[in-house]
Residue frames relative to the residue before (quaternion, step in Angstrom):
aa qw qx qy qz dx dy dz
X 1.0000 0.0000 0.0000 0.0000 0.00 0.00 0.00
X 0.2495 -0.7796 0.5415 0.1917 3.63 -0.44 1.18
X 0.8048 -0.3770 0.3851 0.2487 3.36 -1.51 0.95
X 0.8066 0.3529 -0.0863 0.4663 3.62 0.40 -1.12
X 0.4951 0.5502 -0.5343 0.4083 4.19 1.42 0.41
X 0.6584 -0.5705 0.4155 0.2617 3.08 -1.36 0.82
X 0.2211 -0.7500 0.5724 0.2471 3.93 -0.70 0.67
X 0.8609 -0.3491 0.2248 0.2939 2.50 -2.19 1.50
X 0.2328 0.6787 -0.6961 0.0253 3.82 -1.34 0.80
X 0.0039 -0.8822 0.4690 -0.0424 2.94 -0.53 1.53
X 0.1315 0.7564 -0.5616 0.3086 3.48 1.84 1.18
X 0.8162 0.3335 -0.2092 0.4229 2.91 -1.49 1.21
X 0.5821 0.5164 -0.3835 0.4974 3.80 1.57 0.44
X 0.3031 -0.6676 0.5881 0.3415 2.72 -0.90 -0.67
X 0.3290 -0.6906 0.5981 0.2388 3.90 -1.02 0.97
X 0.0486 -0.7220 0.6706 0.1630 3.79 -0.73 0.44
X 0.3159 -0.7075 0.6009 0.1964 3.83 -0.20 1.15
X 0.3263 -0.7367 0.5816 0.1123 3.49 -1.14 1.42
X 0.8253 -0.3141 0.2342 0.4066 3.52 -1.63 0.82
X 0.7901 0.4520 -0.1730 0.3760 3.19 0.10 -1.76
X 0.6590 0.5578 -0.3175 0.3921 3.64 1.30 -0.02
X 0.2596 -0.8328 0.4875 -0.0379 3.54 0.84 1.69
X 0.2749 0.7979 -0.3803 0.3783 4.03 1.02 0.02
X 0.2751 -0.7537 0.5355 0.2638 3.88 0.57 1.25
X 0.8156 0.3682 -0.2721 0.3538 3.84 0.27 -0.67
X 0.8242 0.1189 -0.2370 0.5004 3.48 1.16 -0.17
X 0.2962 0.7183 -0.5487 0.3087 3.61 1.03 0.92
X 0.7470 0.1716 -0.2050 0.6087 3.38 -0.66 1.75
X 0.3834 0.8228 -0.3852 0.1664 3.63 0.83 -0.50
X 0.2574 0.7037 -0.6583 -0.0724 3.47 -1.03 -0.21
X 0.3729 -0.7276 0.5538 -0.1576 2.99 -0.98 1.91
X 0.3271 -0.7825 0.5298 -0.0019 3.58 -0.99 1.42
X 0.1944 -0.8368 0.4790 0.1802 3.62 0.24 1.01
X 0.0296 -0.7816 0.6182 0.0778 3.57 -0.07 0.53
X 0.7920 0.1003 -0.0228 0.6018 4.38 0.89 0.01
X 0.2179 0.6939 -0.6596 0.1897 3.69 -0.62 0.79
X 0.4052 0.7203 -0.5578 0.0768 3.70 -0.78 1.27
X 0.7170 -0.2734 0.1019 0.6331 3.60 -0.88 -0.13
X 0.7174 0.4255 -0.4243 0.3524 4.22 0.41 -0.49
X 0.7202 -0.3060 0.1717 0.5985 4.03 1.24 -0.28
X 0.3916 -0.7021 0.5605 0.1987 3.53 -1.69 -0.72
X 0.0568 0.7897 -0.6067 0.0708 3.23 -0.92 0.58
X 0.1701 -0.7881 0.5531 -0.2099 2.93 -1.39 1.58
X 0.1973 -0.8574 0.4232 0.2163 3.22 -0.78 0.25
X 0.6502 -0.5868 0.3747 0.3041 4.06 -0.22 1.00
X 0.0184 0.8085 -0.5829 -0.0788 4.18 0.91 0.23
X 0.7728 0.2486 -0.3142 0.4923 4.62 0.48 -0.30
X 0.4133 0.6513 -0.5426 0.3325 3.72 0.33 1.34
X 0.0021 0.7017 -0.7068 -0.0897 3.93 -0.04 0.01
X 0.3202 -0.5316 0.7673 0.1615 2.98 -1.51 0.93
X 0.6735 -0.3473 0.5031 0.4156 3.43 -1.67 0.04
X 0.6744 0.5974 -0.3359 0.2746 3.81 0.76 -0.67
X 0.0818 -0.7820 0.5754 0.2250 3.45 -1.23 0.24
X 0.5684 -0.5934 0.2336 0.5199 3.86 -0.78 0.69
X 0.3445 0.7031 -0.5228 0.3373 3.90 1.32 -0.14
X 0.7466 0.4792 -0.1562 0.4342 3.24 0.29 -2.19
X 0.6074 0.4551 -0.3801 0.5286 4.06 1.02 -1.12
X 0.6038 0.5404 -0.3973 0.4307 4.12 0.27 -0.83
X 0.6693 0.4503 -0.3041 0.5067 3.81 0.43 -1.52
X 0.7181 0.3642 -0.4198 0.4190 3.95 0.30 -1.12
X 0.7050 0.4157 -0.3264 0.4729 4.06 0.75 -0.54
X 0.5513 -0.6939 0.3981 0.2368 3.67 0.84 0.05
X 0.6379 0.4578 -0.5393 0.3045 3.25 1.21 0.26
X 0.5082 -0.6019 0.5368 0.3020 3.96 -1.47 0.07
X 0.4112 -0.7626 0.4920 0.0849 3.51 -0.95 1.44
X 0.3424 -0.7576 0.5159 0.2066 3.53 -0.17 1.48
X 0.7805 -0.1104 -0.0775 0.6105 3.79 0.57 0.25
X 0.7768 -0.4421 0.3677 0.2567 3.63 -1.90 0.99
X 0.7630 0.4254 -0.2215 0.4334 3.49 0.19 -1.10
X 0.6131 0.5727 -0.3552 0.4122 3.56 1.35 -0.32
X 0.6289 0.5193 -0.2423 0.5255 3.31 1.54 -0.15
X 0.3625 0.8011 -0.3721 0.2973 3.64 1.65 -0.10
X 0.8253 0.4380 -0.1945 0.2985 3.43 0.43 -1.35
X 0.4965 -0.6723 0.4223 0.3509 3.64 -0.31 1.04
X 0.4493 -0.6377 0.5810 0.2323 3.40 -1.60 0.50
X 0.0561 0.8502 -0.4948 -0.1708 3.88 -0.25 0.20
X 0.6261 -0.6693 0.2875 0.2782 3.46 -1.54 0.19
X 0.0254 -0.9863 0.1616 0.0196 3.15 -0.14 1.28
X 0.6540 -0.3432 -0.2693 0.6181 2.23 2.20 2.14
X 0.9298 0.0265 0.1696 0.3255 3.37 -1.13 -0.65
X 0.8876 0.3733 0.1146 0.2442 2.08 0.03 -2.19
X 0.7473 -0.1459 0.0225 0.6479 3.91 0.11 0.95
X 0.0116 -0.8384 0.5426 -0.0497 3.26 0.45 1.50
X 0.6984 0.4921 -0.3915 0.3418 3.88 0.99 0.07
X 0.4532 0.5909 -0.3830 0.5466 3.42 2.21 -0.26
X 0.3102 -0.6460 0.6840 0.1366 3.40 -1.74 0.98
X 0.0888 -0.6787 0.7288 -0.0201 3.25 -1.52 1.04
X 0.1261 -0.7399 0.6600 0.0315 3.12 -0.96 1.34
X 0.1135 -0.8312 0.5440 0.0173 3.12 -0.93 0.65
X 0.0457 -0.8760 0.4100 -0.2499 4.00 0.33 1.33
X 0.5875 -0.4418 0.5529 0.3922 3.42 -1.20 0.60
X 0.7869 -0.3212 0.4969 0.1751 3.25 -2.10 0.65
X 0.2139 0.6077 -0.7451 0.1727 3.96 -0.14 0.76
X 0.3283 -0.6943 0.6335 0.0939 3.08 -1.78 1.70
X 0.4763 -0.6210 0.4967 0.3751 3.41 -1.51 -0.59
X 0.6521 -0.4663 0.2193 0.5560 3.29 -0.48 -0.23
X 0.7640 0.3798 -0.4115 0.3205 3.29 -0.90 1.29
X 0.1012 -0.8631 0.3783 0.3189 2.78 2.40 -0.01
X 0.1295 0.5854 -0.7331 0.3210 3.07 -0.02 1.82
X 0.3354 -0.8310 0.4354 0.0863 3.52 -0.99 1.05
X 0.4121 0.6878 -0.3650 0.4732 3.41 2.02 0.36
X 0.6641 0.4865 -0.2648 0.5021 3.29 1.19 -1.11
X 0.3933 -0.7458 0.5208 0.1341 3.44 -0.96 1.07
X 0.1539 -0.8546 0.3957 0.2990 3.51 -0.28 0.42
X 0.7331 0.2647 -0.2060 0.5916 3.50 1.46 0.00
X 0.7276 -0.5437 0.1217 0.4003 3.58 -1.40 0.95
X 0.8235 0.2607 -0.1433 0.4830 3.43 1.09 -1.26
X 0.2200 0.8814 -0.4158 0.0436 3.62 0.38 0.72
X 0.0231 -0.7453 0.6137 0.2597 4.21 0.05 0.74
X 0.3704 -0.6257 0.6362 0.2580 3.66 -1.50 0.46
X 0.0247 0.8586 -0.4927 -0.1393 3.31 -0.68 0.58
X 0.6973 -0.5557 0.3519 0.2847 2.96 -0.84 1.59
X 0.6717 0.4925 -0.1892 0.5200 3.64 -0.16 0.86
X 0.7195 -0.5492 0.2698 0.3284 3.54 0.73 -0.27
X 0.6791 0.3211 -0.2273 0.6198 3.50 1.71 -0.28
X 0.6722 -0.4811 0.5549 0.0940 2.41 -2.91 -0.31
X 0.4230 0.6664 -0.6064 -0.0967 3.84 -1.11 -0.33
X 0.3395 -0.6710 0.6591 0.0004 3.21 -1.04 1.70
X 0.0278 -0.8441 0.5328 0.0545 3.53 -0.95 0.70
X 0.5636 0.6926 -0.2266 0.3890 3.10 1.66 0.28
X 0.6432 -0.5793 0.2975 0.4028 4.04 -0.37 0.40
X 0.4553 0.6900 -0.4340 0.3581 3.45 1.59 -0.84
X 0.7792 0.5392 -0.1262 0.2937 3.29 0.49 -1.66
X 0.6275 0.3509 -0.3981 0.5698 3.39 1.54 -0.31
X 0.5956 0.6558 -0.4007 0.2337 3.12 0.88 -0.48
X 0.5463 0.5914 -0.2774 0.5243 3.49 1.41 -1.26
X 0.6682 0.4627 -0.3805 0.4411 3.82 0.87 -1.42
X 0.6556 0.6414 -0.2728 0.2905 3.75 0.72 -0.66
X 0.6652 0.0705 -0.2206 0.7098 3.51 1.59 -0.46
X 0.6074 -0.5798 0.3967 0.3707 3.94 0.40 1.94
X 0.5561 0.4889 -0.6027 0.2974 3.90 0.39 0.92
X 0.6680 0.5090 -0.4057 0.3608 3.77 0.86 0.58
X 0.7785 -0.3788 0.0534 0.4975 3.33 -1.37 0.75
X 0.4767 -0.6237 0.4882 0.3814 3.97 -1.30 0.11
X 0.7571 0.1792 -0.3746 0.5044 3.42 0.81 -0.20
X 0.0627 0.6336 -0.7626 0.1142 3.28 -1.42 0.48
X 0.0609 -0.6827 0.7282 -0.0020 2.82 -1.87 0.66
X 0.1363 -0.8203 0.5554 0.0001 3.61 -0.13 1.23
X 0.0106 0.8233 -0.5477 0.1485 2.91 -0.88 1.05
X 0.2161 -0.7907 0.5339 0.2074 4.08 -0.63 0.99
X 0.7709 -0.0119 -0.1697 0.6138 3.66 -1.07 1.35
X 0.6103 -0.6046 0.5071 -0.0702 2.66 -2.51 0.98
X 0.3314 -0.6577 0.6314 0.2428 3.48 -0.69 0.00
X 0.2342 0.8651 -0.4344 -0.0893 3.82 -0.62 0.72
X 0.0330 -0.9326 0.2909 0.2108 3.69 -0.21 -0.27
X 0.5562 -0.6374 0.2419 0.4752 3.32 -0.28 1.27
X 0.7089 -0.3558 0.2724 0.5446 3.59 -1.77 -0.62
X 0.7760 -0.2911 -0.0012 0.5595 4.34 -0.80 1.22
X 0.0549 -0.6064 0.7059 -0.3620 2.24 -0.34 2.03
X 0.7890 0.2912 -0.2106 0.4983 3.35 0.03 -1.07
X 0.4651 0.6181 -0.3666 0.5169 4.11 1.41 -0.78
X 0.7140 0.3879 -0.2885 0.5064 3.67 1.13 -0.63
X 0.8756 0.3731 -0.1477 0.2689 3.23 0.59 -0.48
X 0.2621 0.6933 -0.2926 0.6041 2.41 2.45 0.83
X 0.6345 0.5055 -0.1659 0.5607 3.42 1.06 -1.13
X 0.6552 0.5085 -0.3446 0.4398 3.89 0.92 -0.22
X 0.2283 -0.8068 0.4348 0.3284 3.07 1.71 -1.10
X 0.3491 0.7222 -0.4927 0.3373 2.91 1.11 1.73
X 0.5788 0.3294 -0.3509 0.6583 3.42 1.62 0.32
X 0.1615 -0.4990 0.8212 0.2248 3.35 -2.22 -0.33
X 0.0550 0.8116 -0.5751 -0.0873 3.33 -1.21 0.37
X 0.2996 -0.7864 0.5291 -0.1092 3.10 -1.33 1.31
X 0.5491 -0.5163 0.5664 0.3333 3.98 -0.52 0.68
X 0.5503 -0.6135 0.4933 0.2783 3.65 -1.09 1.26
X 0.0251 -0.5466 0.8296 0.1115 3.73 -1.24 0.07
X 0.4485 -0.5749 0.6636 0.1672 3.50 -1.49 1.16
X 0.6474 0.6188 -0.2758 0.3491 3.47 0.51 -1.35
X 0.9119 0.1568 -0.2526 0.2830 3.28 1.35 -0.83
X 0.1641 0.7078 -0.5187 0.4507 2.58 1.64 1.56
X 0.8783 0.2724 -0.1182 0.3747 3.43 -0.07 -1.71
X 0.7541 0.4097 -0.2320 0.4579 3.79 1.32 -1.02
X 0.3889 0.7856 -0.3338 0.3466 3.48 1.25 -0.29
X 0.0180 -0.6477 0.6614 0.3779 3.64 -0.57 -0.23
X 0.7066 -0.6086 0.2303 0.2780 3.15 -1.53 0.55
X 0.7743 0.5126 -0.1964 0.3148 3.13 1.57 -0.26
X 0.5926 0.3427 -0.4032 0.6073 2.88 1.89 0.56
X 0.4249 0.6903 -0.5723 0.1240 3.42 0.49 0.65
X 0.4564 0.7120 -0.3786 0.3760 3.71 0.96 0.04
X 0.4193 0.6400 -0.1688 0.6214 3.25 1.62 -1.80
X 0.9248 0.1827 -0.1820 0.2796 4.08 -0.10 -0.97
X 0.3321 0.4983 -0.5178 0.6110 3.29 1.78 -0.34
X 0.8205 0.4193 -0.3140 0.2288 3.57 -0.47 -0.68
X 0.7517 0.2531 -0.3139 0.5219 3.38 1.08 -0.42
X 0.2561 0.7000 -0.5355 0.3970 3.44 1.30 1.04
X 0.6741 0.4073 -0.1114 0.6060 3.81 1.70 -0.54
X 0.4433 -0.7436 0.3368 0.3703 3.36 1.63 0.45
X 0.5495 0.6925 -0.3765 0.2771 3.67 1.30 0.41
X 0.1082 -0.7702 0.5304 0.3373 3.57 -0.80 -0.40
X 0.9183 -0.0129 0.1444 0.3685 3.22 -1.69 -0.16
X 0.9086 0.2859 0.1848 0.2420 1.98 -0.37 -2.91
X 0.3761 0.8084 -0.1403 0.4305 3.01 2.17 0.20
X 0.7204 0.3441 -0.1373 0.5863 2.82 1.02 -1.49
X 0.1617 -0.6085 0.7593 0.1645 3.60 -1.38 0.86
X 0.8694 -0.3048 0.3768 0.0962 2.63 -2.15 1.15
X 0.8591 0.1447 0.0307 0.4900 3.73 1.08 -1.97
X 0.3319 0.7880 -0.4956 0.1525 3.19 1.53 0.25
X 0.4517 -0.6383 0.5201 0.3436 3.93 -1.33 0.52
X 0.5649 -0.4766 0.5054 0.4453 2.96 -1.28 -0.83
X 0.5998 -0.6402 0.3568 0.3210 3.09 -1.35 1.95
């Protein structure tokens, strides 16, 4: 491998955590890369529910839901890492001119690829009287990994990776989304052993 190839960027996949990864927080997992370069990565976990719904998340931040159902969707865990910070994570919402440079809220990363994650209060706030984006997935703390880290733990065959599908973020239910990150790679489940090498 010559000195001058470009390192791994795997923003914008999905990780599908393999069997053999026994890890209470990512066993079964399927992780949302929202940043992966030469300094680390960080993602957010999209098939965890917390015990929380966005009702119960709204009441603990004080803000007041302009209608019931806007408080429906569960909150899930979306790792470790700063588990009391919210990360929302959401289709593209322009400003006025749908120009897509212009951020519409304070903390917004674009991710190359086709999303959002907004970590700022604006964004629940907008979701709270139904003027913010329709998809979203909110989620408290992050998944991160130091500098190859994850390059290592690729190499253990403790991930599979796969190009994001949005669809099985926002249209999925949550409990077959594992099932679809995975058969995004034409694989199943019951397929994968536990010790398999590398192909």
């Amino acid at each position: 491998m010559s000195s001058d190839s470009a390192p791994m960027n795997l923003t914008h996949h999905f990780l599908i955590a393999m069997p053999g990864l026994q890890d209470e927080t990512f066993s079964r997992s399927v992780v949302y890369l929202c940043e992966h370069s030469e300094r680390g990565a960080l993602g957010l976990v999209i098939n965890k529910p917390s015990d929380m719904n966005l009702k119960v998340l709204f009441e603990k931040i004080e803000l007041r839901l302009s209608s019931p159902e806007f408080g429906e969707p569960m909150v899930y865990q979306g790792g470790p890492v700063q588990t009391e910070r919210g990360f929302v994570l959401h289709e593209p919402v322009f400003a006025d001119g749908d120009k897509p440079e212009e951020a519409v809220y304070a903390s917004t990363m674009t991710i190359p690829g086709g999303l959002e994650m907004t970590t700022s209060k604006d964004v629940l706030e907008a979701l709270a009287t139904g003027a913010g984006p329709r998809k979203v997935l909110v989620s408290l703390g992050y998944a991160a990994w130091e500098q190859g880290q994850l390059e290592s733990e690729l190499a253990e065959n403790s991930w599979l990776t796969v190009d994001a599908d949005p669809a099985v973020i926002f249209d999925t239910p949550v409990e077959q989304r594992y099932d679809r990150a995975l058969m995004l790679l034409g694989l199943e489940a019951w397929k994968l052993s536990p010790d398999a090498g590398h192909a």
